[in-house]
C-alpha positions as CSV (number, residue, x, y, z in Angstrom):
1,X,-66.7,47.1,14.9
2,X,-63.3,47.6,16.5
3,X,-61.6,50.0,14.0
4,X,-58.0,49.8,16.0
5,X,-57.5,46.4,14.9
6,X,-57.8,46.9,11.1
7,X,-54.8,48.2,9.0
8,X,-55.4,50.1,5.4
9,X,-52.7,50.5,3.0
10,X,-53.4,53.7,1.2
11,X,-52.1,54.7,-2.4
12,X,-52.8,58.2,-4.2
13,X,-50.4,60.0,-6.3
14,X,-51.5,63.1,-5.1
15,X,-50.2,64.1,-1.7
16,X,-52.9,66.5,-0.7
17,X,-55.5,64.1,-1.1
18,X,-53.0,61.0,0.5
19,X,-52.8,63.2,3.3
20,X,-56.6,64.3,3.6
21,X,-57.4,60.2,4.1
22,X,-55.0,59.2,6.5
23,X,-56.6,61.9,8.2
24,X,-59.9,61.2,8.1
25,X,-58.8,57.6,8.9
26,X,-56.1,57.7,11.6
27,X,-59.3,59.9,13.3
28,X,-61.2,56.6,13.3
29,X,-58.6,54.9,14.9
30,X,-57.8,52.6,12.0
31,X,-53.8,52.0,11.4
32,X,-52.9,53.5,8.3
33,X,-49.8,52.5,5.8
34,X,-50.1,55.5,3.4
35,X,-47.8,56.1,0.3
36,X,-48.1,58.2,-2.9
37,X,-46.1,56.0,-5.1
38,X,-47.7,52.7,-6.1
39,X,-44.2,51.1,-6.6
40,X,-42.9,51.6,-2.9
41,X,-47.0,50.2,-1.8
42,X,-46.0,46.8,-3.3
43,X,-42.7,46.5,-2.1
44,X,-43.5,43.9,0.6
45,X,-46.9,43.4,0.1
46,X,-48.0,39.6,1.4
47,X,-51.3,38.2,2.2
48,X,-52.9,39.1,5.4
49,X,-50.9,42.8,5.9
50,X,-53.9,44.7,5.3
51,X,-57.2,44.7,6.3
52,X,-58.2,46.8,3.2
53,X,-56.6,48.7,0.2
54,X,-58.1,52.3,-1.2
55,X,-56.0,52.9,-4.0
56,X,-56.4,55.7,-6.9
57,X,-57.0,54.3,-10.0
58,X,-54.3,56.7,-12.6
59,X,-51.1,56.6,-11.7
60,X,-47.7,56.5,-12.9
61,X,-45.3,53.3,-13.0
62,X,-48.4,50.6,-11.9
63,X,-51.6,51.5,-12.2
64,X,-54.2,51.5,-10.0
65,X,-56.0,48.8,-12.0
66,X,-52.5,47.2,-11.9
67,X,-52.3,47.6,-7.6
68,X,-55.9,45.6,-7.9
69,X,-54.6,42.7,-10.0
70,X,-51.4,42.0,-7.9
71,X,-53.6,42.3,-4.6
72,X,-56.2,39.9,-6.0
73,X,-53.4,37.6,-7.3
74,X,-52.0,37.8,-3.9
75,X,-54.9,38.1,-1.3
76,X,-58.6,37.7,-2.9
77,X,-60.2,38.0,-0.3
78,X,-58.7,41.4,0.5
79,X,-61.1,44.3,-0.3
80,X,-59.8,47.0,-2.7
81,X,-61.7,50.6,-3.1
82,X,-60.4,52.3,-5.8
83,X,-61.0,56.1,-6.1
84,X,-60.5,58.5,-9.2
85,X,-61.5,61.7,-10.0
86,X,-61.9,60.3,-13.7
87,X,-64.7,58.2,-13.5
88,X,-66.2,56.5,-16.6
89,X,-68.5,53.2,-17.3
90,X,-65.6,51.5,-19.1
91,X,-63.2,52.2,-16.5
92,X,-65.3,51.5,-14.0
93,X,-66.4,47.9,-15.1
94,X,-63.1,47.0,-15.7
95,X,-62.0,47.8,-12.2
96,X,-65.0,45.7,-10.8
97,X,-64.5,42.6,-12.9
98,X,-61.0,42.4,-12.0
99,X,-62.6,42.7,-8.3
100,X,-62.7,45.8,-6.8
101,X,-65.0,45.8,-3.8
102,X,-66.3,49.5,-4.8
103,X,-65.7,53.0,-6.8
104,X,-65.5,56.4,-5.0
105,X,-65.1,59.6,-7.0
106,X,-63.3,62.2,-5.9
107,X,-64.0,64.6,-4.7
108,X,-66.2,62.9,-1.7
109,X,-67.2,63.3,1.9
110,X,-65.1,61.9,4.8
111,X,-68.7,60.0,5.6
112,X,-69.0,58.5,2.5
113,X,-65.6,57.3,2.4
114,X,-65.8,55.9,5.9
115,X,-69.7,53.8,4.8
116,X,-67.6,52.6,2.1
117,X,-65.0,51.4,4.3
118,X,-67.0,49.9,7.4
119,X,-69.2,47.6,4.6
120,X,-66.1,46.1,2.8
121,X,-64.8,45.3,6.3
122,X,-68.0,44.3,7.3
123,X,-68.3,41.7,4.1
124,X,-64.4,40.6,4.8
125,X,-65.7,39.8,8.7
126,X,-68.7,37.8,7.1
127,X,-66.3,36.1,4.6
128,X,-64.3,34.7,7.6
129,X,-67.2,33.8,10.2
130,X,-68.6,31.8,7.2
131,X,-65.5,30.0,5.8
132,X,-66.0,27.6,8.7
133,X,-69.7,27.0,7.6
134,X,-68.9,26.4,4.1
135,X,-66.0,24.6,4.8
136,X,-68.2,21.6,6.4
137,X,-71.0,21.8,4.4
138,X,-68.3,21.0,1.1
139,X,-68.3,17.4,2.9
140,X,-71.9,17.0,1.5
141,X,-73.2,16.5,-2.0
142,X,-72.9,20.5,-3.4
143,X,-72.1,23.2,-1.6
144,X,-73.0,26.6,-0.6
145,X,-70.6,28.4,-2.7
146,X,-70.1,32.8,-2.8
147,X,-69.1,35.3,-0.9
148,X,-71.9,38.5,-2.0
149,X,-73.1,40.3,0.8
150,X,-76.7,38.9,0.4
151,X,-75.4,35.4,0.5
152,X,-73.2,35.8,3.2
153,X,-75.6,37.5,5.6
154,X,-78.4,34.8,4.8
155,X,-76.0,32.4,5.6
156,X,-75.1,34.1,9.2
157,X,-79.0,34.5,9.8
158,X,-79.4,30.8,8.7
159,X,-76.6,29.7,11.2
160,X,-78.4,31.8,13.8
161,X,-81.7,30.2,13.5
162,X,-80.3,26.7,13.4
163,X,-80.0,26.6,16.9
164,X,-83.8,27.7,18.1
165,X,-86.0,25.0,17.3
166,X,-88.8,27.5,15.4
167,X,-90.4,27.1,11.7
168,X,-88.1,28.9,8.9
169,X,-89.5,29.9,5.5
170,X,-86.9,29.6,2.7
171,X,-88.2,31.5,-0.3
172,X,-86.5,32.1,-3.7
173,X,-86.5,31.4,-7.2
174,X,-86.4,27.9,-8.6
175,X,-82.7,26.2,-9.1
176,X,-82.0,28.8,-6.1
177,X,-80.4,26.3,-3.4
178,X,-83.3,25.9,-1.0
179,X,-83.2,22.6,-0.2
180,X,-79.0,23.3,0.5
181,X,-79.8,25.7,2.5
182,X,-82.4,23.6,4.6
183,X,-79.8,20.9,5.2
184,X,-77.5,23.5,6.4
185,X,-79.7,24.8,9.1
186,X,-80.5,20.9,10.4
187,X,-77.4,20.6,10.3
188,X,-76.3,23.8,12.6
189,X,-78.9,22.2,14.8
190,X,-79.7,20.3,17.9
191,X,-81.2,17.7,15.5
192,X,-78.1,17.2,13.4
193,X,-77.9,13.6,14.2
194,X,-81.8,12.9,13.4
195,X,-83.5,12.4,10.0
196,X,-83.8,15.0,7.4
197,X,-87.4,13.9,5.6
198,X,-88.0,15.9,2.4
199,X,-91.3,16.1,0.4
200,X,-91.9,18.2,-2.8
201,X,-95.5,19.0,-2.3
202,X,-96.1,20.2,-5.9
203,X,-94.7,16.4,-7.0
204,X,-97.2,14.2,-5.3
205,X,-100.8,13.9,-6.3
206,X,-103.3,15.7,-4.3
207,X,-105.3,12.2,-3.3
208,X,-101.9,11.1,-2.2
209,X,-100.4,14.0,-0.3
210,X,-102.3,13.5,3.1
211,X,-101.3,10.0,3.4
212,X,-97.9,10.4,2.2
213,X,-97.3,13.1,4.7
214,X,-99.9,11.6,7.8
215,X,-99.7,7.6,6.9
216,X,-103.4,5.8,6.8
217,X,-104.4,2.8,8.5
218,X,-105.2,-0.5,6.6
219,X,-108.7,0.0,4.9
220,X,-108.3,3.7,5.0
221,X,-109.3,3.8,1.3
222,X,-109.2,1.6,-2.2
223,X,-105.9,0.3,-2.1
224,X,-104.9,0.9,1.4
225,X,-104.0,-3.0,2.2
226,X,-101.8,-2.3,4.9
227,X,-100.9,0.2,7.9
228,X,-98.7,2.9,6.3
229,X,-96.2,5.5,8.5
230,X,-96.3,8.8,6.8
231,X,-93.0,11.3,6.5
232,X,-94.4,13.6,9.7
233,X,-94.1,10.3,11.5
234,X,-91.0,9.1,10.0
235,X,-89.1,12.3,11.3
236,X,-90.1,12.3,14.5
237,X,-87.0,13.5,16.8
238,X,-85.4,15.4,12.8
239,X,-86.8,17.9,10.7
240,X,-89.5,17.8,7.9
241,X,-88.9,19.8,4.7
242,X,-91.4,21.0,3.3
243,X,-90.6,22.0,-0.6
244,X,-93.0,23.7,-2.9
245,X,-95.3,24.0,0.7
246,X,-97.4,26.9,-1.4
247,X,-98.7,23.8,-3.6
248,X,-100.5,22.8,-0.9
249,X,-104.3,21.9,-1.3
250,X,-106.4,24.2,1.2
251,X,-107.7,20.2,2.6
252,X,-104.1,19.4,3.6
253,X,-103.1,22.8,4.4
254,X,-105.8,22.7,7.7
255,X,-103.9,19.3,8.4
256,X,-100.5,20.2,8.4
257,X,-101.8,23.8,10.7
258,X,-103.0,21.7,13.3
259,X,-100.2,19.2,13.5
260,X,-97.5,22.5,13.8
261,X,-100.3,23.5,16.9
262,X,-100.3,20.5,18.7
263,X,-97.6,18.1,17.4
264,X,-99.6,15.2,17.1
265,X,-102.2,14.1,13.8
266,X,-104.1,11.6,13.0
267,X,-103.3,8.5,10.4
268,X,-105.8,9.2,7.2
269,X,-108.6,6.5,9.0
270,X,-107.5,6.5,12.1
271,X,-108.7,7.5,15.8
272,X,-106.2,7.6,17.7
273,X,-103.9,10.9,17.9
274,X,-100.0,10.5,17.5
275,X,-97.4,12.5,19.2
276,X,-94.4,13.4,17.6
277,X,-91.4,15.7,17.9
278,X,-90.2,17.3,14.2
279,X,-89.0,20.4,13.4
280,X,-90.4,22.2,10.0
281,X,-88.5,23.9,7.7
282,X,-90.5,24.5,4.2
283,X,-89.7,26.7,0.9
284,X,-91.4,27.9,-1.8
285,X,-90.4,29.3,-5.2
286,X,-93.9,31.9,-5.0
287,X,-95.3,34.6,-3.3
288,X,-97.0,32.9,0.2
289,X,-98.7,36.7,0.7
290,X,-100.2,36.7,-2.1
291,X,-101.6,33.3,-2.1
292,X,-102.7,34.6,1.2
293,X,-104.5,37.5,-0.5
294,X,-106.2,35.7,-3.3
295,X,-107.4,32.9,-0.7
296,X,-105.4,29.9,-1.8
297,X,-103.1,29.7,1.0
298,X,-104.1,29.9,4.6
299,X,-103.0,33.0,6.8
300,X,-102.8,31.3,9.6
301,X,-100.6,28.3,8.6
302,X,-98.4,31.5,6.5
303,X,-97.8,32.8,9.8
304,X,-97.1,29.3,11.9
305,X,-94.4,28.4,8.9
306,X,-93.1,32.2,8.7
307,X,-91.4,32.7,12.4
308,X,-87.7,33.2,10.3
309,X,-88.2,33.6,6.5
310,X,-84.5,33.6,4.6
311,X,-84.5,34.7,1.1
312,X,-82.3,33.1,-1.6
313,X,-81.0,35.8,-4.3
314,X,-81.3,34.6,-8.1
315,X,-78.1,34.4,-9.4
316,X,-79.0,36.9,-11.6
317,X,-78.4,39.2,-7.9
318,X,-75.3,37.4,-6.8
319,X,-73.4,37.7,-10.2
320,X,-70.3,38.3,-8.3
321,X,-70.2,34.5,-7.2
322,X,-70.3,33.3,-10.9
323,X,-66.9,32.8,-11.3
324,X,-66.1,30.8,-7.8
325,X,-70.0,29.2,-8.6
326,X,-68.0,27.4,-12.1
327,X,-64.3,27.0,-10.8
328,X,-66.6,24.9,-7.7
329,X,-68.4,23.0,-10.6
330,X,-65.5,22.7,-12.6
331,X,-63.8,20.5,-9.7
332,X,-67.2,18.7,-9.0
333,X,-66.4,17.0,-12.6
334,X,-63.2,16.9,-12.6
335,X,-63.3,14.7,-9.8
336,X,-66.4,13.0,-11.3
337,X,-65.2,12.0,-14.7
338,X,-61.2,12.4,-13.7
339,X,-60.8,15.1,-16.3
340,X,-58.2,18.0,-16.0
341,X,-60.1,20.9,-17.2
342,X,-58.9,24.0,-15.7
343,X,-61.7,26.3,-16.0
344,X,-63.5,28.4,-18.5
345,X,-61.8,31.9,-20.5
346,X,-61.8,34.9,-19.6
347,X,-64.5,35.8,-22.0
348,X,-66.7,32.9,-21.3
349,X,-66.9,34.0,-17.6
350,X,-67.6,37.7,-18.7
351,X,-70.5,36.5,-21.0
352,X,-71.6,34.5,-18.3
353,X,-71.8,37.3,-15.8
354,X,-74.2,39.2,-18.5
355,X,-76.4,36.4,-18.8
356,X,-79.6,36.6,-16.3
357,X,-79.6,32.7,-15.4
358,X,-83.2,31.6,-15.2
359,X,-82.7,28.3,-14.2
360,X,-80.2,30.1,-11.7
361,X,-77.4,27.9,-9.7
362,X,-79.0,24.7,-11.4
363,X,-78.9,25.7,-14.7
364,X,-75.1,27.4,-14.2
365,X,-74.1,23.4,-12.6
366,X,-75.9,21.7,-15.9
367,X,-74.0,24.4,-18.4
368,X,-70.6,23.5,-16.9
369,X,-71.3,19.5,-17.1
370,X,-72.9,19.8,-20.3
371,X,-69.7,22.5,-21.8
372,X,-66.9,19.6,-20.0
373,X,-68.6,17.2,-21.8
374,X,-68.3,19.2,-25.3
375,X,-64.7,20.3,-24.8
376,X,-61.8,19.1,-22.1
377,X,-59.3,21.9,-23.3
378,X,-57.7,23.6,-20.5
379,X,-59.7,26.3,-20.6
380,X,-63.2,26.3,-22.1
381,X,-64.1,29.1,-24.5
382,X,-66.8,31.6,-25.4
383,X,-67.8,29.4,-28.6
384,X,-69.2,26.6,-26.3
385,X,-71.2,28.8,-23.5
386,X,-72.8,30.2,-26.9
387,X,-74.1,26.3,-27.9
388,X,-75.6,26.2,-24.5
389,X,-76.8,29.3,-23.6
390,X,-78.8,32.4,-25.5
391,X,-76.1,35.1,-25.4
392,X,-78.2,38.2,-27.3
393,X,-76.3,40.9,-28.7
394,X,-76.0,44.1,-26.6
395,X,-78.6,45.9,-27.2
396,X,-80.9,48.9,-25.3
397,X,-84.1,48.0,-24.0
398,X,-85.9,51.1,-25.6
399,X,-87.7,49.2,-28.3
400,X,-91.1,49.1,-27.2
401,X,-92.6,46.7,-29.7
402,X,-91.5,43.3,-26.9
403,X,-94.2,42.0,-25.7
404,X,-95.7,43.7,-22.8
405,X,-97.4,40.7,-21.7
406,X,-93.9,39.3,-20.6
407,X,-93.4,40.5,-16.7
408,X,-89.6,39.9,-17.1
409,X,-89.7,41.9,-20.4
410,X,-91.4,44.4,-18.7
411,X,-89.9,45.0,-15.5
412,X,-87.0,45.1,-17.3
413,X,-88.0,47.6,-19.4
414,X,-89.1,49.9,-16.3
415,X,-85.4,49.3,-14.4
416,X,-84.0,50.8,-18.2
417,X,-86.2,53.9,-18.2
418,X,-85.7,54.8,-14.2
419,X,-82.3,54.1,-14.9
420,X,-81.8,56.0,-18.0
421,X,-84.0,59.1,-16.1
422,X,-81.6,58.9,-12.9
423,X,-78.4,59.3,-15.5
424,X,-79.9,62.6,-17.4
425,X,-81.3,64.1,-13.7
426,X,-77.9,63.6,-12.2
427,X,-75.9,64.6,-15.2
428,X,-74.2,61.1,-15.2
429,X,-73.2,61.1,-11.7
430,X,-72.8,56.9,-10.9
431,X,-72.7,57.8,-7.2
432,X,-75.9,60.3,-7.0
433,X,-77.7,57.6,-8.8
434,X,-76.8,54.8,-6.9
435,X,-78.0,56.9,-3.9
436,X,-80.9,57.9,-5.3
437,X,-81.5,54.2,-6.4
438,X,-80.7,52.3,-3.5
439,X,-78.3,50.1,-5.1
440,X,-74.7,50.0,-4.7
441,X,-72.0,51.7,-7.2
442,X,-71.5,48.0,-8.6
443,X,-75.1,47.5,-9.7
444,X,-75.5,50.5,-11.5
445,X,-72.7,50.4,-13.2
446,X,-73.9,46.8,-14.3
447,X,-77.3,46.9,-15.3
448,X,-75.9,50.3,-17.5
449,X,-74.1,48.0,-19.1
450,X,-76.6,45.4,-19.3
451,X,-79.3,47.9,-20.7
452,X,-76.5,49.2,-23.3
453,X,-77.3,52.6,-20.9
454,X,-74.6,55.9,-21.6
């Protein structure tokens, strides 16, 4: 990254440390704009002046927490890294949920501060190389909506794939976007302007699926009256998605391997070999490697179908995106029904953002449509999520009497108890946990909250 280009606006009451940043970043080559009163920062501040803002979070006049709002109201997409030598969980949430892009406690190393600093800058280059992408696949039916670091660098890898003519494997969670995410890459492609044939696999009867996907000649089998084109055929010169391909009987599976070998297959009662030229994109909502394992799924067909394999976050990973996820939604039915709702409160979103979204992006689309429909007030309140969603108290996951049979239950029980041992190792130290962890500052401090964790 070319660190001469990118301006910072820097804001810390106290000089010393003021001054011991714009070191460490005038060093780097970045431009600095560094002031100790909050007041004088603002005076001026517009949309596109800064690359990023690092701003402590007490101080006199506006508060740092006050600096982040104005930005935000301002420039969203502007990263803000607040530092404070007064860290706490309550502060800290607070601070991310009104959007900061991280937390650094003081005191810290120049390194840290600089990692900090390149990924913000790093998600605000994604953010822009991606609006273009987003902004033409609105045109279609949904959308790819968020800007998480996940989301944004599947969506770069997806972009870069799009243009080699090669198998992808789109795995992730059910109600995930896979299918979205498919259309996307056809069309970043070559084969934009062919057919885009999809089959759910798990939907169609096992006696069925070879002909549906191959065609049969008249005579094939009981019933077969007439010559019939499968979907491999009727995508010839597109792409072929494959949905649910782990479904797959082990019969059809040996099929489908030697079609992606040779590009030609045979009508179910046919002879006579026909060439075709589709490009294969397939998802799944399980684990391919493990089907491998326990003998289900072929290796070899895992391996033709797994050249690029993209992974879609649950929601429950990309909470961040909620909000932009239901303001989207919210002007899908608006524009639907002609309604003027403006959007859900406050608390509605925050109770959202605790809720783990099984159903993930689907579920979120059919909670908005089915809470407009309820109430058209301007803004839609906590007491109608609650109707449509389970919204549990609060409470710590220490209670071992949950059923240990549930995975969820217990994996979530696990993430509590290596969380809760991280805090008492580190004496409460968010940032030597995160470290420790592998997560970033943001996670940790939301999953303590989510596991009622102190």
């Amino acid at each position: 990254m070319a660190s001469g280009a990118k301006h910072i606006l820097l804001i810390d009451n106290d000089e010393a440390v003021c001054q011991m940043v714009e070191a460490i970043l005038l060093d780097q080559a970045y431009t600095v704009s560094a002031f100790t009163r909050s007041v004088d920062a603002m005076t001026g501040f517009g949309p596109g002046k800064y690359d990023l803002v690092i701003t402590d979070i007490k101080m006199p006049v506006i508060s740092g927490l006050d600096v982040l709002q104005k930005v935000k109201q301002l420039d969203p997409a502007l990263p803000v890294i607040m530092i404070t030598a007064h860290a706490t969980v309550d502060l800290s949430l607070q601070a991310l949920r009104k959007g900061a892009y991280d937390m650094l406690t003081k005191p810290f190393e120049p390194e840290e501060l600089l990692s900090r600093l390149r990924n913000a800058l790093r998600q605000t280059e994604l953010i822009k190389e991606n609006r273009e992408l987003r902004e033409e696949l609105a045109a279609w039916q949904g959308s790819i909506v968020g800007n998480s670091p996940h989301l944004l660098n599947l969506l770069e890898t997806a972009r870069k794939v799009a243009i080699r003519d090669i198998p992808v494997l789109i795995s992730g969670e059910s109600g995930t976007g896979k299918e979205l995410v498919a259309r996307a890459i056809r069309h970043f492609s070559k084969r934009k302007n062919g057919k885009f044939v999809a089959i759910n696999c798990g939907a169609i009867p096992e006696a069925l699926l070879e002909s549906e996907l191959f065609g049969h000649r008249k005579g094939a089998f009981t019933g077969a009256d007439r010559d019939h084109k499968g979907l491999v055929e009727t995508a010839d010169g597109g792409t072929l998605f494959l949905d649910e391909v782990g479904t797959l009987p082990l019969n059809v599976q040996k099929t489908l391997l030697r079609f992606l070998q040779e590009q030609e297959f045979y009508r179910v009662g046919d002879t006579t070999p026909i060439k075709v030229d589709v490009r294969v994109l397939s998802a799944t909502n399980v684990n391919l490697q493990n089907a491998v394992q326990n003998g289900s799924f072929r290796e070899d067909l895992f391996y033709r179908l797994n050249v690029v394999q993209l992974r879609l976050p649950p929601l429950r990973e990309r909470q961040s995106d909620l909000p932009l996820l239901v303001a989207h939604f919210v002007k899908e039915q608006n524009k639907r029904f002609e309604t003027q709702v403006k959007g859900f409160s406050r608390e509605a979103i925050e109770a959202m953002m605790d809720y783990d979204w099984p159903g993930n992006i689907r579920q979120l689309s059919n909670v908005v449509q089915a809470a407009m429909a309820i109430d058209s007030s301007d803004y839609i309140g906590l007491e109608v999520v609650a109707q449509l969603i389970d919204l549990p108290e609060k409470q710590p996951l220490a209670d071992h009497s949950a059923n240990e049979s549930d995975y969820a239950t217990a994996l979530a029980r696990f993430e509590s108890d290596y969380l809760n041992r991280l805090l008492s190792s580190t004496g409460g130290n968010i940032e030597e946990v995160a470290h420790q962890s592998g997560m970033n500052v943001a996670t940790v401090y939301r999953k303590i909250k989510k596991y009622g964790l102190r």
